[in-house]
C-alpha positions in Angstrom: 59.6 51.1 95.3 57.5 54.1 95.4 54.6 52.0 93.8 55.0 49.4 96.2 54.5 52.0 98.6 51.6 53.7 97.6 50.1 50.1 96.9 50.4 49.2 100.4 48.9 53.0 101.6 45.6 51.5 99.5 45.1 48.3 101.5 43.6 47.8 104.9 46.6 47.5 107.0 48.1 50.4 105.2 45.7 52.4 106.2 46.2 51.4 109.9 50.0 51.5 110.7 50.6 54.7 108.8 49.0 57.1 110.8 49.5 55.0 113.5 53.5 55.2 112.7 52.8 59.2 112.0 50.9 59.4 115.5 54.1 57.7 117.4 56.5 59.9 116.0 54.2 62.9 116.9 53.9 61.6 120.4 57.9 61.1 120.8 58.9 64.6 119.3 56.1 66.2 121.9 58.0 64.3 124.3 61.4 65.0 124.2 59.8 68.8 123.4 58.1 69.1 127.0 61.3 67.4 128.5 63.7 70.4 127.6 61.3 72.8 128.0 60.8 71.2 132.1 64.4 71.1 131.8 65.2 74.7 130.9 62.6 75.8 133.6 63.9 73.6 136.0 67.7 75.3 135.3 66.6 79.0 134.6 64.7 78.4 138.5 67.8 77.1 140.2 69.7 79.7 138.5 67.3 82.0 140.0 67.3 81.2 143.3 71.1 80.9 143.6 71.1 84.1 142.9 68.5 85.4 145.9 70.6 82.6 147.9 73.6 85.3 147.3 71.8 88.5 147.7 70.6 87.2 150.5 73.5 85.5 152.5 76.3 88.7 151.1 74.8 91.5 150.8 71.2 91.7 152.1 71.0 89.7 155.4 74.0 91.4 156.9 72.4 95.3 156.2 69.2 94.1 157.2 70.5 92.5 160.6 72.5 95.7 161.4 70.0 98.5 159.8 66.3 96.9 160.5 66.4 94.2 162.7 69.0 96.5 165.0 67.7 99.6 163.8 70.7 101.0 163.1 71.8 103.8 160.8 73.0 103.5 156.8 76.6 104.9 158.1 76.7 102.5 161.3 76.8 99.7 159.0 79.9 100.7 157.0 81.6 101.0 159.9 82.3 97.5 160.4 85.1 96.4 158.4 83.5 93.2 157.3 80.2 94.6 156.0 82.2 97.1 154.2 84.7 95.1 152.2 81.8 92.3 151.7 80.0 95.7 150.5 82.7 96.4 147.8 82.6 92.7 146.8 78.7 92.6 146.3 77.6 95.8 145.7 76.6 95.3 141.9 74.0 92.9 143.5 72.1 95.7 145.1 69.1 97.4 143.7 69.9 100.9 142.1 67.2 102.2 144.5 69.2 101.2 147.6 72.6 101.8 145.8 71.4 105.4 145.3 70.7 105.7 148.5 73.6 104.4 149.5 75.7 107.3 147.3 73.2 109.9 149.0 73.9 108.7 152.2 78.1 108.5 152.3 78.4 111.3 150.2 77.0 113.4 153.5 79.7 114.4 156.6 83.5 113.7 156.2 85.7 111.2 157.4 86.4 107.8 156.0 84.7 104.4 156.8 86.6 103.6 160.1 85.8 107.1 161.1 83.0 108.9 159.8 81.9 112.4 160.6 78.9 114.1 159.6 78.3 117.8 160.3 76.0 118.9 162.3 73.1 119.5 159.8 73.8 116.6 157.7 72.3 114.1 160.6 68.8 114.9 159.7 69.5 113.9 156.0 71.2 110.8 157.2 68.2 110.1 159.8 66.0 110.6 156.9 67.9 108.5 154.1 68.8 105.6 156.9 64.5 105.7 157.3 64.1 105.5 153.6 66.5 102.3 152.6 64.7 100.2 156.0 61.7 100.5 154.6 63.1 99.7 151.0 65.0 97.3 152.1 62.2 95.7 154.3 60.4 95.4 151.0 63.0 93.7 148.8 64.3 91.4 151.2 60.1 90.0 151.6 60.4 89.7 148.2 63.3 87.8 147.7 62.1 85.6 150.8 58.8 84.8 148.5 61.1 84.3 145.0 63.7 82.3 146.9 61.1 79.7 148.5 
């Protein structure tokens, strides 16, 4: 068998369909190679942008309605039952810049979310840190606008 083989390597057609046969199994390995490869892309992208689609739509919309667009202060948004329990839901999908601002900001004054107090000369801190997260804010949500299109 093996001589047979190598007999038929030595003539002309041998010499033709071999590489030819070794150049179509290149081409289909390459193939089904650049498919998966578009297809893990293709996945690891949607993945992606479902993710901005829920930053967006739980978390980040709703503070930057209430604390940019409104201009409205860090504590004013927690006061609102609905922003604060979807807070608690989605919180781990904040940035730790804005969730340490966050902490800074609430751990100010007295009071609980219904009803928050802040003394007297802890409303320039709380001016200062609501300044801080709009512009912070401003800045990831343009960039999740630019990821997510």
């Amino acid at each position: 068998m093996l001589e047979s083989f190598a007999s038929y390597l030595s003539t002309d057609s041998g010499k033709v369909v071999i590489p030819a046969l070794i150049g179509a199994i290149t081409a289909i390995v390459i193939t089904v190679l650049k498919d998966f490869i578009l297809y893990e892309l293709r996945e690891s992208k949607k993945e992606k942008k479902a993710l901005i689609d829920k930053k967006l739509s739980a978390l980040y919309g709703p503070m930057y309605t209430v604390i940019v667009s409104a201009n409205q202060t860090l504590p004013t948004f927690f006061i609102d039952k609905s922003n604060y329990k979807n807070f608690v839901a989605h919180q781990h999908l904040l940035s730790s810049e804005l969730q340490s601002m966050i902490d800074e900001c609430l751990s100010l004054g007295d009071g609980t979310f219904e009803n928050p107090t802040a003394k007297i000369n802890d409303l320039p801190k709380v001016l200062e840190i609501s300044g801080k997260f709009k512009v912070q804010l401003k800045k990831e949500m343009d960039s999740m606008r630019k990821n997510y299109s």
